[in-house]
C-alpha positions in Angstrom: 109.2 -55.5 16.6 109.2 -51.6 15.9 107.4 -52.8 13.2 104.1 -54.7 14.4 104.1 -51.7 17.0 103.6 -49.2 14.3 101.1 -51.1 12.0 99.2 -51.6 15.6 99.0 -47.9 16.8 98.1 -47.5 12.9 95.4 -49.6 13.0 94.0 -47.9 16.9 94.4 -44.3 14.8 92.3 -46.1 12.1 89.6 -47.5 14.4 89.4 -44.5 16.5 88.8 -42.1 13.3 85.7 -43.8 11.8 83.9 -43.5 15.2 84.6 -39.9 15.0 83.7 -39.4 11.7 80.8 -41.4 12.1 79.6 -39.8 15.4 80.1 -35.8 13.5 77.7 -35.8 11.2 77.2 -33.0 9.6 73.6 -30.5 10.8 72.1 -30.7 7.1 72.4 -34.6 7.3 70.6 -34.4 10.8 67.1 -33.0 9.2 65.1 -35.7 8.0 64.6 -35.2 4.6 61.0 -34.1 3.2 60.3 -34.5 6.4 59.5 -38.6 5.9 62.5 -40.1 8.2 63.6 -40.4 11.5 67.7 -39.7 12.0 70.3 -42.2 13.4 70.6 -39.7 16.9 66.7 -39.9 17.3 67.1 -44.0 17.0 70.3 -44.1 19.1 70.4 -46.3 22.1 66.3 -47.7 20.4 66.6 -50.9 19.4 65.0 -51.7 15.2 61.8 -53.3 17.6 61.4 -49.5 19.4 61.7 -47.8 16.2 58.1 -47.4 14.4 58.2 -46.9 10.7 56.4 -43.6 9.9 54.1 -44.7 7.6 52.6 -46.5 10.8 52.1 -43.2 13.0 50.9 -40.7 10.4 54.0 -38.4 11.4 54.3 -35.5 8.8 58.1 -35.0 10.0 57.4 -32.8 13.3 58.0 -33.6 16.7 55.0 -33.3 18.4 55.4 -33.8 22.7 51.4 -33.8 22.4 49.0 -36.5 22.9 48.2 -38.0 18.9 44.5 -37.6 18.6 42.5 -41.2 18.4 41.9 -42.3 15.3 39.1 -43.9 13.3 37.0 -45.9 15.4 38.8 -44.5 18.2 37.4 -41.2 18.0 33.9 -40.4 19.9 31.0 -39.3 18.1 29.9 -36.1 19.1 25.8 -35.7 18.5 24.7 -34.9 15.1 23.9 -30.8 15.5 23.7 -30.0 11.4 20.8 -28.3 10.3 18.9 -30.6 7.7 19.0 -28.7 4.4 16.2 -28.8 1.5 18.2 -31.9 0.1 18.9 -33.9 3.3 16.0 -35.5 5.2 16.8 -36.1 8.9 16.9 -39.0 10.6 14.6 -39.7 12.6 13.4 -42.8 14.6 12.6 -46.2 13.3 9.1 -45.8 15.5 8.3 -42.7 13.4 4.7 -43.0 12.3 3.9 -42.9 8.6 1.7 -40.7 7.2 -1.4 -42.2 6.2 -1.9 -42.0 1.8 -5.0 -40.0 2.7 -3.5 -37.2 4.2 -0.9 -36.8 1.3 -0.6 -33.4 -0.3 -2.5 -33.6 -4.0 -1.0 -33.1 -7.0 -1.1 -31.0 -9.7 -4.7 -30.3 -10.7 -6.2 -31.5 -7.1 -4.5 -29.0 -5.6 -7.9 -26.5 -4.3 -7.6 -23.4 -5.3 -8.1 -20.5 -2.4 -9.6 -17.0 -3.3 -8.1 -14.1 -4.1 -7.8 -11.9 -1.4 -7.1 -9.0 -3.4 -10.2 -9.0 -5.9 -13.2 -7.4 -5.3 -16.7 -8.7 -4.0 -17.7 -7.3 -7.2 -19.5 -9.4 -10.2 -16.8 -11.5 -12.3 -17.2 -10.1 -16.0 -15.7 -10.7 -19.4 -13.8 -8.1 -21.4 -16.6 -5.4 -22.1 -16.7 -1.9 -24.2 -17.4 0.5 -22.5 -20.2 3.6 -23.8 -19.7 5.6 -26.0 -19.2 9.1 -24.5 -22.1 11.2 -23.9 -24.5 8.7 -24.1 -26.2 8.7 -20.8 -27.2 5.3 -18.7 -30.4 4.5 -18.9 -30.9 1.7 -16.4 -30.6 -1.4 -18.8 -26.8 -1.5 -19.7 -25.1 -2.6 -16.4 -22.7 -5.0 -18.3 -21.9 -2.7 -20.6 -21.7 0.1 -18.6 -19.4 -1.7 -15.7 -16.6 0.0 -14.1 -13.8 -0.1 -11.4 -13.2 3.4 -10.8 -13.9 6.7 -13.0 -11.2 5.7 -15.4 -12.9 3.4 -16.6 -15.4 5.6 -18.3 -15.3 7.9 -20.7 -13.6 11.8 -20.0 -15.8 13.9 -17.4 -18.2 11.2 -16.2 -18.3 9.6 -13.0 -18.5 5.7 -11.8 -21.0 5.1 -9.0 -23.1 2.3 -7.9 -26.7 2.3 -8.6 -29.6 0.7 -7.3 -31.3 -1.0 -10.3 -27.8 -2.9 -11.2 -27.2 -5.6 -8.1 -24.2 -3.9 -7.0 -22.7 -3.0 -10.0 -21.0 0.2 -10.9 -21.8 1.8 -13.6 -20.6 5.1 -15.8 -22.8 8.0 -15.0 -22.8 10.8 -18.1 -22.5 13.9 -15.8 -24.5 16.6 -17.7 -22.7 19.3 -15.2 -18.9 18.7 -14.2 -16.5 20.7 -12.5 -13.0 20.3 -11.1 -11.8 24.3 -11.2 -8.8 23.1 -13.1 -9.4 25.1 -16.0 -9.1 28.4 -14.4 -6.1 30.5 -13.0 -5.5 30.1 -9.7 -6.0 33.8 -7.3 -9.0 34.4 -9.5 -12.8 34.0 -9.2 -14.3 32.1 -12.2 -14.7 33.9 -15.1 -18.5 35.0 -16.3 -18.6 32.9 -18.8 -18.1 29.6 -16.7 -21.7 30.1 -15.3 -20.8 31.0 -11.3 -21.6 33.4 -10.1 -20.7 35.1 -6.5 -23.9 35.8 -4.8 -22.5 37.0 -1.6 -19.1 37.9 -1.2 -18.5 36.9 3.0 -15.9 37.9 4.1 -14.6 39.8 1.1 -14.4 39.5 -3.2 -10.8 38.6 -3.4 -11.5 35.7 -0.9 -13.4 33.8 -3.0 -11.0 32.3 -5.5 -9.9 29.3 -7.4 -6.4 28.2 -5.4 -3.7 25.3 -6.0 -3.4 25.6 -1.5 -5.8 22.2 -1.4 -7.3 20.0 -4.5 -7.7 16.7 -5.1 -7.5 16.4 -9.1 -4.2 18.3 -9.7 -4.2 21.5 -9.4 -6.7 23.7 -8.2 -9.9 23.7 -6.1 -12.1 26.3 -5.5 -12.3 28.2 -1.8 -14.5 30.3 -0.1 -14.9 32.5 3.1 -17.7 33.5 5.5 -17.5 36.7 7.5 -18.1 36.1 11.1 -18.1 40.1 12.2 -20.4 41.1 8.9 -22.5 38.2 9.1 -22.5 37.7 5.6 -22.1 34.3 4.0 -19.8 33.8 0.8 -22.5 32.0 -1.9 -21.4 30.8 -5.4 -24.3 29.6 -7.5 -24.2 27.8 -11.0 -27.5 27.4 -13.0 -28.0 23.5 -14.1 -28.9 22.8 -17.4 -31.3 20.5 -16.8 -33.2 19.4 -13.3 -34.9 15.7 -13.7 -36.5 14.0 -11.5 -34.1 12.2 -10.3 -31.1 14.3 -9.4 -27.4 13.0 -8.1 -24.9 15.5 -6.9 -21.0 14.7 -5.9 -18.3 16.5 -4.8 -15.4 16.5 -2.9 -15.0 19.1 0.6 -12.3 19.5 3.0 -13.3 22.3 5.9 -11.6 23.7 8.8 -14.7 23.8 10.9 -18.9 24.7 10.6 -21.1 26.2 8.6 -20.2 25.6 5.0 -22.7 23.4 2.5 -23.3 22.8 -1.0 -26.9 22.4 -2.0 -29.4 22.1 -4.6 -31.5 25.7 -4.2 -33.3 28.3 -5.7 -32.9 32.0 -6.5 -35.8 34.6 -7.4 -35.9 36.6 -10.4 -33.1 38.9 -10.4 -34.8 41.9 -12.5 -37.8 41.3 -9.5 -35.1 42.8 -7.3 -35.9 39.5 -5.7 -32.6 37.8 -4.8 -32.5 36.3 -1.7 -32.5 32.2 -2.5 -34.0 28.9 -1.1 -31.9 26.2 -0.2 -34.2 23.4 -1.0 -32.2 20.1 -0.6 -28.7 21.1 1.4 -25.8 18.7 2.7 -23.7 20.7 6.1 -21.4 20.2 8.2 -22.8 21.7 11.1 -22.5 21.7 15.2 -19.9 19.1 14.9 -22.1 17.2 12.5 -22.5 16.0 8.4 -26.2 16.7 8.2 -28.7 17.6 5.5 -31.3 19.5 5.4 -35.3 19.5 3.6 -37.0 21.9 3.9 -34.4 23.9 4.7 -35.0 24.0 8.2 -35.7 20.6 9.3 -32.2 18.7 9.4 -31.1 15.1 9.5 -27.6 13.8 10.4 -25.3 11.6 7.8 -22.4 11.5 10.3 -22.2 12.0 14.4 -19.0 13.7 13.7 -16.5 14.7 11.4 -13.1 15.7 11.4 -11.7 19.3 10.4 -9.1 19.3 7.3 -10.0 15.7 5.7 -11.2 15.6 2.6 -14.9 14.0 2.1 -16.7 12.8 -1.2 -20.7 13.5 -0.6 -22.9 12.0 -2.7 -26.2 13.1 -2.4 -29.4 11.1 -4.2 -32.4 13.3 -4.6 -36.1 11.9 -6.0 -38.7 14.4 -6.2 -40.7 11.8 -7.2 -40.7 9.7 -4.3 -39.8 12.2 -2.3 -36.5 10.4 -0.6 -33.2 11.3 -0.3 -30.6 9.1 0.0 -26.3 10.0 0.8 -23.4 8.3 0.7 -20.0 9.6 2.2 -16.7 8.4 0.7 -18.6 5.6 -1.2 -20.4 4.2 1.8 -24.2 4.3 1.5 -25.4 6.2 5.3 -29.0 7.3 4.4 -30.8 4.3 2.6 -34.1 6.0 0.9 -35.3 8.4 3.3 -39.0 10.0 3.0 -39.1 13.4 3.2 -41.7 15.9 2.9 -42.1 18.7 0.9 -45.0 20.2 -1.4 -42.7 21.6 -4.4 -39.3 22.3 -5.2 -37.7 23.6 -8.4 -33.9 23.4 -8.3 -32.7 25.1 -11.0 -29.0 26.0 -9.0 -26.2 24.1 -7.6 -24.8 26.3 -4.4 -21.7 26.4 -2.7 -21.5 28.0 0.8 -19.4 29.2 3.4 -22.2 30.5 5.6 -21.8 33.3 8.0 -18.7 32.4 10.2 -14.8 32.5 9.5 -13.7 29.1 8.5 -12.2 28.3 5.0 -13.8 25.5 2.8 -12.8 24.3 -0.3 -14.7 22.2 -3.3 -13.3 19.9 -6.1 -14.7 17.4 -8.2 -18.5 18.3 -8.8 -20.4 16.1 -10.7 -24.0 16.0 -11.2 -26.3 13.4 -13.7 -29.9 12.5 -13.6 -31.9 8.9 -13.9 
């Protein structure tokens, strides 16, 4: 009897000892492993129907108390706010209309071709040579004598229109240039330049080649008027020829009135003669750009012009005709104009700053005949 009440209590211990062992499980067992299974505590008291396989909910292993977001078809479609890149066309209606074939872009060698806005108005013209230097137009070589600007042509002459051309430009052989840059600046030009100073205005060391202003590097030449003397600073330059037909350009930049280049005309020095005429004169003058022949009838270029800007005066002089024609910074202003006069000889180019106090200076002189 002690017997069978031993191997009974045994067998209780027994019983009672696998629950235990069974119920502590160690923490390390508790952790799902990789993350891919649900424990026996999570699926205590769940019956094999409550428990859902994970494959089935997507878990990754963490306990999530949130709300799963809907899946697949279950999720709403929010609107389509891309931007449509070069590749992607966008969708668009099935009522979109199509585009007729006739409006369809062309192709290739249909496409027109637009103007370029860039070019000039100026003739189209092949690949040209230009003259050979010092060989002067002479009215029948436009082609040949074509140009842009006065790069184009040979050292020391100029590019200008002309009027027997049709709008061409054409390389002028200057037979008088002058750009002061061959001279040290402070100083007057030397003798044997050909100026001379005529009147000295407001003083000898006043009138001077400078680098202060210039257009073609780097020097100009400047002169100065005396206002309480009343004596005008004059530079004269004897031309070495005088035709006919006479064009004179140069560049000026002022700080007020009174100062002028002109074509003019000294007496005979030995004569004790030597006061001068100024037979064909371009001003600026009582706010104005005017010329003036005879000397004292004048004419205005320009209503107005503005102190310390550079200009470029051309001035076109027939003594045939008798007409006088100017353009200022390229733009024709006085088309042919008759004037009257009964002779005129020309033999000087002048540069003025008449009798006042304002400084002017002069670059880039050119002057050709026709």
């Amino acid at each position: 009897m002690r017997k069978i009440l031993l191997i009974a209590a045994l067998l209780v211990f027994v019983s009672c000892s696998g629950e235990a062992v069974r119920r502590l499980v160690p923490v390390a067992e508790e952790t799902p492993d990789a993350g891919n299974e649900i424990t026996d505590v999570e699926n205590s008291g769940k019956t094999d129907d409550d428990i859902v396989p994970a494959e089935e909910t997507g878990d990754s292993g963490e306990v999530n108390d949130q709300e799963e977001p809907a899946v697949n078809d279950e999720t709403p479609v929010a609107p389509d706010e891309t931007p449509v890149t070069d590749d992607e066309t966008p969708e668009t209606d099935d009522e979109m209309p199509e585009i007729p074939d006739s409006e369809e872009e062309p192709v290739n060698d249909e496409i027109p071709e637009t103007p370029d806005e860039d070019e000039d108005n100026e003739p189209e013209l092949p690949d040209i040579e230009y003259p050979e230097c010092g060989i002067a137009f002479n009215g029948s070589n436009c082609s040949a004598a074509y140009c842009h600007t006065i790069d184009d042509c040979c050292e020391g002459d100029v590019c200008v229109a002309t009027d027997g051309c049709g709008g061409y430009k054409v390389c002028r052989s200057a037979f008088f240039k002058e750009n002061f840059d061959s001279y040290t600046a402070g100083s007057f030009p030397p003798n044997s330049s050909g100026w001379k100073l005529k009147y000295a205005g407001q003083g000898q060391w006043y009138q001077m080649v400078t680098s202060e202003q210039y257009i073609s590097p780097e020097n100009s030449m400047h002169l100065l008027g005396s206002k309480n003397y009343n004596n005008s600073a004059v530079m004269t330059a004897v031309l070495p020829q005088v035709p006919d037909v006479i064009n004179v350009e140069m560049k000026m930049i002022t700080q007020g009135d009174n100062v002028s280049f002109s074509l003019c005309t000294f007496e005979n020095e030995a004569s004790g003669k030597n006061w001068g005429n100024y037979d064909m004169k371009v001003e600026f003058a009582d706010g104005k750009l005017r010329y003036q022949i005879p000397e004292w009838t004048a004419y205005d270029i320009l209503p107005s012009y503005e102190a310390n800007v550079w200009y470029k005066i051309r001035l076109k002089f027939n003594k045939t005709s008798k007409t006088v024609s100017v353009w200022v910074n390229d733009e024709l202003k006085v088309d042919k104009q008759s004037a009257s006069f009964d002779s005129i000889s020309i033999p000087n180019l002048c540069l003025t700053s008449d009798k006042n106090d304002k400084k002017v200076w002069f670059d880039d002189i050119f002057v050709w005949g026709e």
